[in-house]
C-alpha positions as CSV (number, residue, x, y, z in Angstrom):
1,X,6.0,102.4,-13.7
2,X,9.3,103.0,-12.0
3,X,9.6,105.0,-8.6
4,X,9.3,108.4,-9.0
5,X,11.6,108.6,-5.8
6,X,14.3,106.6,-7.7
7,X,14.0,107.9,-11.1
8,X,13.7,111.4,-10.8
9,X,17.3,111.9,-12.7
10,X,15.8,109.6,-15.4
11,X,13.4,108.9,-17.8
12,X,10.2,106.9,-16.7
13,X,10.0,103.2,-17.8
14,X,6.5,101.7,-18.5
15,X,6.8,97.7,-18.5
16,X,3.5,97.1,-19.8
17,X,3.6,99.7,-22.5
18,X,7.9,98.7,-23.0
19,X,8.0,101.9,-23.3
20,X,10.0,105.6,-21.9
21,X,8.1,108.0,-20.4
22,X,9.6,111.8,-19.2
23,X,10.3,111.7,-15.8
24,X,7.9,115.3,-15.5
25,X,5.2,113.0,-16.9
26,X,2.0,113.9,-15.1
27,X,-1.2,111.2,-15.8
28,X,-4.3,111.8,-16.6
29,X,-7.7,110.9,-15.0
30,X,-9.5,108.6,-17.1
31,X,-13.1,109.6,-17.2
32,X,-14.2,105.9,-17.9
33,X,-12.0,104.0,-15.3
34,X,-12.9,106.2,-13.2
35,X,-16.4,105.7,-13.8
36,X,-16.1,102.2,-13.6
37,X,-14.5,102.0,-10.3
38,X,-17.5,103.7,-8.7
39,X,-19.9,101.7,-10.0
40,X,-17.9,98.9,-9.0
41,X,-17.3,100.0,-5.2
42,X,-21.2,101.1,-5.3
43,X,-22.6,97.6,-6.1
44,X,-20.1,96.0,-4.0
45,X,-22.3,96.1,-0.7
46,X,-25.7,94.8,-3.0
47,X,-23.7,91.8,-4.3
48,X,-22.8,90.9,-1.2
49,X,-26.1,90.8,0.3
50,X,-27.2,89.0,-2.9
51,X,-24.5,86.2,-2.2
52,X,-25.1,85.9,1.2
53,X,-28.8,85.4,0.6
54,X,-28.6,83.5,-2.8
55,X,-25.3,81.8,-2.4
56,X,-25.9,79.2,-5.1
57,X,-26.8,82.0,-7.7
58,X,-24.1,82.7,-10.1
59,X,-23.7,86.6,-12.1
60,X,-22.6,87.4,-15.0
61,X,-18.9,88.2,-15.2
62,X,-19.6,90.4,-17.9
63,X,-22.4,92.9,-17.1
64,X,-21.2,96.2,-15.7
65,X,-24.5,98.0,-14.3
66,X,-27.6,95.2,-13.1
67,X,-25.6,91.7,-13.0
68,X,-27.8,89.2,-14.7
69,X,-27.8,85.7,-13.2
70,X,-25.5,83.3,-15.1
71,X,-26.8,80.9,-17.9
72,X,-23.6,79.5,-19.6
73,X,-20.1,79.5,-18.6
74,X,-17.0,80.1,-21.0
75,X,-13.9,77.7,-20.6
76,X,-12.1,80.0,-23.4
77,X,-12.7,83.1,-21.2
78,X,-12.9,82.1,-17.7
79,X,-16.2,83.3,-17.1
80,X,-20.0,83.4,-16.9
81,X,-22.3,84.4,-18.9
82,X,-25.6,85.7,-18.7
83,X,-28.0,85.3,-21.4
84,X,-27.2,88.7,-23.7
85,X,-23.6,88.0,-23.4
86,X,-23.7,84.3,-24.1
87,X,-26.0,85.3,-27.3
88,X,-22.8,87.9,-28.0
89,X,-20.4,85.2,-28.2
90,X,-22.2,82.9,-30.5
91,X,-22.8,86.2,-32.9
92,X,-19.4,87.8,-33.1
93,X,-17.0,86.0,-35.0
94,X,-14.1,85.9,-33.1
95,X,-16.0,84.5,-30.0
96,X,-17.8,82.1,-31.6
97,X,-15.4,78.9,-31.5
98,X,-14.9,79.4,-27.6
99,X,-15.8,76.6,-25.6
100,X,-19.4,77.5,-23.8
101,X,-21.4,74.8,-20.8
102,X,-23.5,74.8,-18.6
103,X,-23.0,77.2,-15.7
104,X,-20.8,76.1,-13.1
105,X,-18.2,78.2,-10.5
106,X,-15.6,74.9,-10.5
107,X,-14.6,75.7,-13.9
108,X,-10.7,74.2,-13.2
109,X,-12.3,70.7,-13.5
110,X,-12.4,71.2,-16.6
111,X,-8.9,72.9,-17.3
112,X,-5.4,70.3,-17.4
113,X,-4.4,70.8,-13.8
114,X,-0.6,71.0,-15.5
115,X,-1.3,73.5,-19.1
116,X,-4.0,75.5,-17.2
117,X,-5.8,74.7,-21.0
118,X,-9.1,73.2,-21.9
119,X,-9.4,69.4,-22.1
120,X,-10.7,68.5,-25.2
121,X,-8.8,65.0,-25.8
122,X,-9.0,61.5,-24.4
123,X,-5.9,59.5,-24.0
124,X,-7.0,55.9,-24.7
125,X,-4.3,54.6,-22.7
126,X,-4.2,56.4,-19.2
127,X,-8.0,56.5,-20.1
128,X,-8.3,60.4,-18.6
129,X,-9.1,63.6,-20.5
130,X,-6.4,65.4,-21.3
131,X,-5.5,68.9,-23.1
132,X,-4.1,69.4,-26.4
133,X,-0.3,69.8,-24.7
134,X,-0.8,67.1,-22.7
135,X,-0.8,64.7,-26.1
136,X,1.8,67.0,-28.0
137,X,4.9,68.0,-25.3
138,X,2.8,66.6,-21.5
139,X,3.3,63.6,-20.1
140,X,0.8,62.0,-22.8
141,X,3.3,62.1,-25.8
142,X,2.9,59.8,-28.0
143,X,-0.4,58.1,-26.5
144,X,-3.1,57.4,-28.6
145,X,-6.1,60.3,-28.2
146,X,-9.7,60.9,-29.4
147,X,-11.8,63.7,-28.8
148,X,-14.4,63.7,-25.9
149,X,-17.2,63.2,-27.9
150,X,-16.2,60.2,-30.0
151,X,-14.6,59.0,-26.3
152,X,-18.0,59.5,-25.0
153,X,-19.7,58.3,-28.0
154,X,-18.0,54.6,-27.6
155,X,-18.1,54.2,-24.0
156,X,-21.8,55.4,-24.2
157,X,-22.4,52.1,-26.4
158,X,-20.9,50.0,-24.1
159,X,-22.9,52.1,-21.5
160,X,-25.5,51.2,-23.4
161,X,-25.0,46.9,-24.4
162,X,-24.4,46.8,-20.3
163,X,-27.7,47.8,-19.2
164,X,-29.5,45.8,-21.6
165,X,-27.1,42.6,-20.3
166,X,-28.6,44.1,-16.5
167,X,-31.9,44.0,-17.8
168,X,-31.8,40.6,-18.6
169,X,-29.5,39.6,-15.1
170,X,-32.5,41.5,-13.5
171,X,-35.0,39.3,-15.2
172,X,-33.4,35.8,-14.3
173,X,-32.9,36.9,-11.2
174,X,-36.3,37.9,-10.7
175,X,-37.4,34.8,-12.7
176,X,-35.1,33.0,-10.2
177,X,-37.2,34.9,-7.1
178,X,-40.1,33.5,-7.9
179,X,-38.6,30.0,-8.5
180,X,-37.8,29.9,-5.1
181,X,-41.4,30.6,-3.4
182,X,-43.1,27.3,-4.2
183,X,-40.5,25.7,-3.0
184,X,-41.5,27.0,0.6
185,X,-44.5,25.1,0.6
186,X,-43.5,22.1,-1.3
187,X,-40.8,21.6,1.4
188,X,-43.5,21.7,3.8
189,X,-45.5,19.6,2.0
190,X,-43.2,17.0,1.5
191,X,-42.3,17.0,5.0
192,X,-44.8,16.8,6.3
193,X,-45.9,13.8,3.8
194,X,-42.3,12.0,4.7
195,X,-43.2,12.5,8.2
196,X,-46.9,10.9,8.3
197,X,-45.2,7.9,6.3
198,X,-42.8,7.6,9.0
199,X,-45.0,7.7,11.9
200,X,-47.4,4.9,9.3
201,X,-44.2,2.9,9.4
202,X,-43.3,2.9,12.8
203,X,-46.7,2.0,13.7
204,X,-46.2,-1.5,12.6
205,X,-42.6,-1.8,14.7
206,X,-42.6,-3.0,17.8
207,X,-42.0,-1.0,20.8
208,X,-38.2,-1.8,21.7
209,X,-37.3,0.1,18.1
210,X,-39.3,3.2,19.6
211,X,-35.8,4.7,20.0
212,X,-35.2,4.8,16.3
213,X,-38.0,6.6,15.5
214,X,-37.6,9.6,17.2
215,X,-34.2,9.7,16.0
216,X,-35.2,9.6,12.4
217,X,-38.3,12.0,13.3
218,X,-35.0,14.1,14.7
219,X,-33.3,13.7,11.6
220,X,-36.2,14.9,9.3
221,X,-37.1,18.0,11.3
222,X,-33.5,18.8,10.7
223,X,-33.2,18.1,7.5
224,X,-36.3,20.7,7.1
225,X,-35.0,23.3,9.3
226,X,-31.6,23.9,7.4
227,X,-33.1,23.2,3.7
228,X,-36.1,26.4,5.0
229,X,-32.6,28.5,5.9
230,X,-30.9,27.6,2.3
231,X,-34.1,28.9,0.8
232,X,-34.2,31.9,3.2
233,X,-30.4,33.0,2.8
234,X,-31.1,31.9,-1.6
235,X,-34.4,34.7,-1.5
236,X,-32.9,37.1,0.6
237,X,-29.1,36.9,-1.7
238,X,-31.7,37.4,-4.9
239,X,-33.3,40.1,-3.2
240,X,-29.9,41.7,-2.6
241,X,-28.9,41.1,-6.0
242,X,-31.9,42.8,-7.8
243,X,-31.3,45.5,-5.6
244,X,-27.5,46.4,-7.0
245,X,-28.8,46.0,-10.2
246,X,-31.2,48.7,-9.9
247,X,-28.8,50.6,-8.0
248,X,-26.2,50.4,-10.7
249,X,-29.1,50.8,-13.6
250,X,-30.2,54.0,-12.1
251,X,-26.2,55.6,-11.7
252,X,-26.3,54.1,-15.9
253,X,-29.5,56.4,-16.4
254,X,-28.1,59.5,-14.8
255,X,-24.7,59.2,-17.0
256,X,-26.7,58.5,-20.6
257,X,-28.5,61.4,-19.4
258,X,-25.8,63.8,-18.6
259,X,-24.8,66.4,-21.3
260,X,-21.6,67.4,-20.6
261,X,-19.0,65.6,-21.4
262,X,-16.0,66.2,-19.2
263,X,-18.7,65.4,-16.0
264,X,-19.7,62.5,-17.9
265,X,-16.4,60.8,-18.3
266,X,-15.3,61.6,-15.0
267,X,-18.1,60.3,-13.0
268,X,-17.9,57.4,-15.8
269,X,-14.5,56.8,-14.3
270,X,-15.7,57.1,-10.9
271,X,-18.7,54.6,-10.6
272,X,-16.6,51.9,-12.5
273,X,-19.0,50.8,-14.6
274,X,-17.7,51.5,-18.0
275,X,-16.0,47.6,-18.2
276,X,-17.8,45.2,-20.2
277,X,-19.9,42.6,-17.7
278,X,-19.6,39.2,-17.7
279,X,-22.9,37.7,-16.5
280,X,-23.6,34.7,-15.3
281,X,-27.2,33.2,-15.3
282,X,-29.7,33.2,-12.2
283,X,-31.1,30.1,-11.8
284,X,-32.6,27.5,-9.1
285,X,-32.9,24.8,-11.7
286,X,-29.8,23.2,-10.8
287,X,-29.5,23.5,-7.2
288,X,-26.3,22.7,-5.3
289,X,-28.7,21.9,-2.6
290,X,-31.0,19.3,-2.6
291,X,-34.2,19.8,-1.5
292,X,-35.7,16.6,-1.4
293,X,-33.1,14.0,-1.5
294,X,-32.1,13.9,2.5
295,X,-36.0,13.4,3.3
296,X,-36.0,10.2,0.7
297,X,-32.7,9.2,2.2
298,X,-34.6,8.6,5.9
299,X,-37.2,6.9,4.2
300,X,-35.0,4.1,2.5
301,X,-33.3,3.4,6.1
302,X,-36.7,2.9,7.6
303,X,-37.5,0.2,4.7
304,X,-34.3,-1.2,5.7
305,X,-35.2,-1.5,9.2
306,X,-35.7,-5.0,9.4
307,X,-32.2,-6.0,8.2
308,X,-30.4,-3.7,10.6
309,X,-33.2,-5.3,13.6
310,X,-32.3,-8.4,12.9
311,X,-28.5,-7.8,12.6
312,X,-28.4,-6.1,15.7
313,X,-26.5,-3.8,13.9
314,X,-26.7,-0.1,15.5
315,X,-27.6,3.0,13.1
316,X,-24.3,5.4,12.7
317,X,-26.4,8.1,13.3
318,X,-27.4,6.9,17.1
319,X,-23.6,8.3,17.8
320,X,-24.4,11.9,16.8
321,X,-23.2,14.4,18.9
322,X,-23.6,17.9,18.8
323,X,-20.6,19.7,19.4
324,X,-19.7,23.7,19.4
325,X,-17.1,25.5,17.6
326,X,-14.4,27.3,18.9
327,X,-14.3,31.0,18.0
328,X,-10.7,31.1,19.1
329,X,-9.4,28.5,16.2
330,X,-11.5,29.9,13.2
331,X,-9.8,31.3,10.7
332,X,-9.1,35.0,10.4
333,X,-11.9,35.2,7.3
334,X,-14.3,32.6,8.9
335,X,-17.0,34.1,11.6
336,X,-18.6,31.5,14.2
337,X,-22.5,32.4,14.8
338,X,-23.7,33.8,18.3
339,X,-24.8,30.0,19.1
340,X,-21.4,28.2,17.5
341,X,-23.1,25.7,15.7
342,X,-22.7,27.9,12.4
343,X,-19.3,29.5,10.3
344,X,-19.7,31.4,7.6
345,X,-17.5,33.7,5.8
346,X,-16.5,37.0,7.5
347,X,-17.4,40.2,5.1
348,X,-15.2,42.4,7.5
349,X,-12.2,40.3,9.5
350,X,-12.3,42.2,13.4
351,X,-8.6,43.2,14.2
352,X,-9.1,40.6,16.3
353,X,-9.3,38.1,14.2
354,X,-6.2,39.3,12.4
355,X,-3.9,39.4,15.1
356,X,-4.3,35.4,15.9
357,X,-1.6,33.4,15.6
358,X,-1.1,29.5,15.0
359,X,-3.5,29.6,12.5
360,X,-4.1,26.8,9.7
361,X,-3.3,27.9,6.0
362,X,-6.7,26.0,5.5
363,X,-10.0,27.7,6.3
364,X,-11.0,25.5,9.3
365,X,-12.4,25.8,12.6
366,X,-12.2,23.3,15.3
367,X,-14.6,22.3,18.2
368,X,-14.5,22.5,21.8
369,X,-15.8,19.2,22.6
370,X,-12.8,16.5,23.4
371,X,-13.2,12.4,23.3
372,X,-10.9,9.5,23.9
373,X,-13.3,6.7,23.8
374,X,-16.6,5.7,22.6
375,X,-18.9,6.4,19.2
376,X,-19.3,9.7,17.8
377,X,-20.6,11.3,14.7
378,X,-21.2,14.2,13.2
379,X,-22.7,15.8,10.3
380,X,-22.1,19.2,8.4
381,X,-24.9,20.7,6.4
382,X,-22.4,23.1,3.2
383,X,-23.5,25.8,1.0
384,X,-22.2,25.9,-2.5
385,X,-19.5,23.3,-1.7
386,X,-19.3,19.7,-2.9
387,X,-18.3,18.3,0.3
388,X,-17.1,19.1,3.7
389,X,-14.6,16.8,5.7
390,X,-14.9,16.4,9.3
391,X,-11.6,14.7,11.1
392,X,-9.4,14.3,14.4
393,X,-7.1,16.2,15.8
394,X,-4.1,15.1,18.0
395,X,-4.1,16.1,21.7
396,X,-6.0,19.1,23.2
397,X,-8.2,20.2,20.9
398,X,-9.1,23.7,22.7
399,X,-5.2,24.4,22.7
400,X,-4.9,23.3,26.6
401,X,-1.0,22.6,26.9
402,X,-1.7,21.2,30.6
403,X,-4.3,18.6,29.4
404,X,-3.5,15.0,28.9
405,X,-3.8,13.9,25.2
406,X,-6.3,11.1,24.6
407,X,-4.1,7.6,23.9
408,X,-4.6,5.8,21.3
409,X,-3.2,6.0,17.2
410,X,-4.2,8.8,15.7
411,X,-1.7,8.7,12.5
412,X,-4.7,7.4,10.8
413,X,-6.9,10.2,10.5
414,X,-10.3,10.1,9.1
415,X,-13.4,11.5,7.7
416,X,-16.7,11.3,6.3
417,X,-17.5,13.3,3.2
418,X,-21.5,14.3,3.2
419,X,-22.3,14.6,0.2
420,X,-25.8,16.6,-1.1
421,X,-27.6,13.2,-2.4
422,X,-27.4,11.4,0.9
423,X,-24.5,9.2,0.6
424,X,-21.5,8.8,2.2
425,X,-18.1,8.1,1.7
426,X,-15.6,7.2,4.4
């Protein structure tokens, strides 16, 4: 009411009543408010000891003596309920459409953050739940809507056609796994088979070709090497992939299993997995990596020995060189190994890297190693590429502007192209 300091020449006005009052009014107690703020202020100092001790416990909003520990809460009313008063809602008649869930204190996650109002809808095209002013005056006029449950309903099913498509990407993959560990032993195998025919081979050479066989003996034990660390890094990106696969069928099992809606469409959205998956079959069948091939490539230059003895014609590979990369020249998303004989693709480009300038649009790397004369060759063992080119470089290759650069025309650039069967092009 009014002042009585300022209205004491006037009638009293009541807002809440909209009505006038004498300004001699005098109130009356009220026995039952009365009552009601003493019990209040006398279980004050027990319910705060019972939510310091039990701070995860949630009362009834409802009970007046004992609170009773929350079982349900009510959107409609703002509150929790205990079991008698959540039984009283779904008896009386004008209680019983309101909106009851599972008990919960962050009951404005599931209120429009603009109406204040309970979402019951699902715009199809901002794909959110909404309330029902959102769709008729909000910011979702017009948009296409559904209720939660058919909402949940159809993303459920797709939910649903997804983990049986990750069941079956878990089961190639794991059919895939175990592809890959006889291959272990049947590179060993054929190794070492390759290599005892070698050494038979060689045997029946004479000594000034004793040169050639160690380099092919070279070649072969690299050959192995690098095809053991394809089947390595193959088994271990398998291993990875079966694990997000469980990891994603497990977040699928917690959503089918949740029963509220609103929390199930908004961790739905979360997760990202409600998109339907395109997936791709796991096999080893078709390798991009041969496994084999190289070995049978050394064996048919050995049977060839005696044409290039007798042409005095010296094997391209007797030039190889190893050279190292240069960290400095890779590419901002390429990542030189510890010993700079491998480059791979960087999951997380350093600032470092970043800040580089006079970098190639193309994802190279050069080496360190310089030349101006003489026979070189290299060779470059690629994962899931077709081919990989190796070429020259004018000048300083390490970027030295005080070095000399090498004479000679280097207009004409060119490569080799290793290809996965054992041939080259030039």
């Amino acid at each position: 009411m009014d002042d009585p300091e300022t209205s004491r020449e006037g009638p009293l006005f009541c807002p809440e009543c909209q009505i006038l009052l004498p300004p001699d009014l005098e109130l009356e107690i009220s026995a039952d408010l009365q009552r009601k703020v003493q019990d209040a202020f006398a279980r004050a100092p027990l319910l705060e000891e019972s939510s310091q001790m039990s701070p995860s416990i949630i009362t009834c909003d409802q009970c007046i003596g004992k609170t009773e520990v929350a079982v349900k809460s009510c959107l409609t009313c703002d509150a929790s309920l205990c079991s008698a008063h959540t039984l009283l809602h779904q008896q009386r008649e004008a209680l019983r459409w309101h909106s009851l869930i599972e008990v919960t204190e962050d009951l404005i996650s599931f209120k429009c953050k603009e109406h204040g109002e309970e979402l019951k809808l699902f715009c199809q095209e901002d794909q959110i739940a909404v309330c029902c002013l959102c769709i008729a005056v909000g910011s979702h006029k017009n948009h296409q809507a559904v209720t939660l449950q058919e909402a949940c309903t159809e993303f459920k099913k797709v939910l649903k056609t997804n983990k049986s498509l990750l069941l079956q990407r878990k089961h190639l993959a794991k059919s895939a796994l175990q592809d890959l560990e006889p291959l272990f032993s049947e590179v060993l195998k054929n190794a070492e088979a390759y290599r005892v025919r070698i050494v038979e081979k060689y045997s029946q050479i004479k000594a000034h070709i004793e040169e050639d066989q160690k380099l092919m003996l070279a070649i072969l034990e690299t050959e192995e090497i690098y095809t053991n660390k394809w089947l390595r890094w193959r088994s271990e990106s398998l291993k990875c992939h079966v694990k997000e696969i469980n990891a994603v069928l497990k977040s699928s099992q917690t959503l089918l299993e949740a029963e509220n809606d609103v929390r199930f469409l908004q961790h739905f959205k979360k997760h990202g997995i409600g998109s339907q998956m395109e997936l791709p079959l796991v096999s080893v069948t078709d390798q991009e990596y041969s496994t084999l091939d190289k070995m049978k490539t050394v064996e048919q230059l050995i049977n060839n020995l005696d044409k290039v003895v007798f042409q005095n014609t010296q094997r391209l590979w007797s030039s190889l060189r190893a050279i190292s990369l240069d960290p400095e020249t890779a590419h901002p998303e390429l990542e030189v190994s510890a010993d700079r004989l491998e480059v791979h693709w960087s999951k997380k480009p350093t600032p470092e890297r970043k800040r580089k300038t006079n970098i190639s649009s193309q994802y190279s790397v050069r080496a360190k190693e310089r030349f101006c004369s003489g026979s070189h060759y290299w060779e470059v063992a690629v994962w899931k590429k077709p081919f990989w080119l190796i070429g020259l470089s004018y000048g300083s290759a390490t970027g030295d502007q005080d070095s000399e650069p090498c004479n000679g025309d280097f207009n004409n650039a060119f490569c080799y192209t290793y290809h996965g069967n054992g041939k080259y092009l030039i």
